[in-house]
C-alpha positions in Angstrom: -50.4 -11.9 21.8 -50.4 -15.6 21.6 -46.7 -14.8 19.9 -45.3 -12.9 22.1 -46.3 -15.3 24.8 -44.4 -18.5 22.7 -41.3 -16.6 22.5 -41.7 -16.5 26.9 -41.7 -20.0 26.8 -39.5 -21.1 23.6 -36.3 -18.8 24.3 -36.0 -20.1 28.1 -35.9 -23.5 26.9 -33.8 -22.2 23.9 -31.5 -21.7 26.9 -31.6 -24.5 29.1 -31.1 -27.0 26.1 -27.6 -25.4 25.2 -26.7 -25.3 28.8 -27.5 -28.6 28.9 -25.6 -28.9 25.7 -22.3 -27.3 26.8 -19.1 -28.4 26.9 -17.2 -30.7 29.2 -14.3 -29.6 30.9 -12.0 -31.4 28.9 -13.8 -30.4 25.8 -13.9 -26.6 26.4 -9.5 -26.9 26.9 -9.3 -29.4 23.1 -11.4 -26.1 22.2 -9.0 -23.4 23.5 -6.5 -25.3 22.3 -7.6 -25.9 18.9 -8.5 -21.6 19.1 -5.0 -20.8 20.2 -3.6 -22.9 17.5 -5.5 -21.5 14.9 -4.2 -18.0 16.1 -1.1 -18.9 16.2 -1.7 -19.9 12.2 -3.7 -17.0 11.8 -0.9 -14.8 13.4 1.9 -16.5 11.4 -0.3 -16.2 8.2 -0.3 -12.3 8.5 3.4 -12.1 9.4 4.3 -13.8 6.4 1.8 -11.2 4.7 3.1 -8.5 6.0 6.6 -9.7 5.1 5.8 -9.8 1.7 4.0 -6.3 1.4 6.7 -4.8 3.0 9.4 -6.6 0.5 6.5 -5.1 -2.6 6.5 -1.6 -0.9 10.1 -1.6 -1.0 10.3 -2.5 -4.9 7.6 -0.2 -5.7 9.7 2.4 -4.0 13.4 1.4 -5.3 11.2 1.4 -9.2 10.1 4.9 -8.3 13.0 6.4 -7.2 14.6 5.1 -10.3 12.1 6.5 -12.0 12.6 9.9 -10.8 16.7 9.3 -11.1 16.4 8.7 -14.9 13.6 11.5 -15.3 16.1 13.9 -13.6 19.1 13.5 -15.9 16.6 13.6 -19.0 15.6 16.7 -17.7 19.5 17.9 -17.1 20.1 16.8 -20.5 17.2 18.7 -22.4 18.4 21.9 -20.4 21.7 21.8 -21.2 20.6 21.1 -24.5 19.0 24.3 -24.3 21.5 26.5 -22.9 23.9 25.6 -25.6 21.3 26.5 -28.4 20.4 29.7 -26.1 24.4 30.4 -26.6 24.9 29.3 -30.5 21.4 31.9 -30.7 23.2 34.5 -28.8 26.8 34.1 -30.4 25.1 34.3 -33.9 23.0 37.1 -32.9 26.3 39.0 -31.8 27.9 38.2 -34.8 24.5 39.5 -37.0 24.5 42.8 -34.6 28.5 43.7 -35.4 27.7 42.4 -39.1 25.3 45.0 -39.8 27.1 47.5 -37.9 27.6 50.9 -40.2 31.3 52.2 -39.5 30.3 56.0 -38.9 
């Protein structure tokens, strides 16, 4: 009980010493001043941030689509590398069907 009844008397003072405490006029606007500055640093800060993600994102996405370009045309290459043995198997099994051809 006896801390419950400090805590009635301790935070009231807690609160009248920082009222007494508190700023001046003049030292509330060097505050709000100093506040706005640092946003404005803050602000700039992230803009430049931002700047330089968006300059990353933009490689990242110029080295992918490269990527993708040079896997495309390895891909065109192996299928028409394909087709033509698909055509040399076809030609030679054409020519192996009319070889073994009886005449009748």
């Amino acid at each position: 009980m006896s801390i419950r009844l400090s805590a009635l008397f301790v935070v009231p003072a807690a609160i009248l010493a920082l009222g007494a405490a508190a700023c001046s006029p003049a030292e509330q606007e060097q505050t709000e001043a100093r506040d706005d500055a640092a946003g404005d640093r803050a602000g700039a800060t992230a803009g430049k941030a931002g700047s330089a993600l968006k300059e990353e994102a933009s490689q990242v996405g110029s080295a992918i689509a490269a990527g993708a370009s040079e896997a495309a045309q390895e891909v065109d290459e192996a299928t028409d590398s394909l087709a033509r043995k698909a055509d040399a198997q076809k030609a030679e099994t054409a020519r192996d069907t009319q070889g073994n051809a009886t005449p009748n």
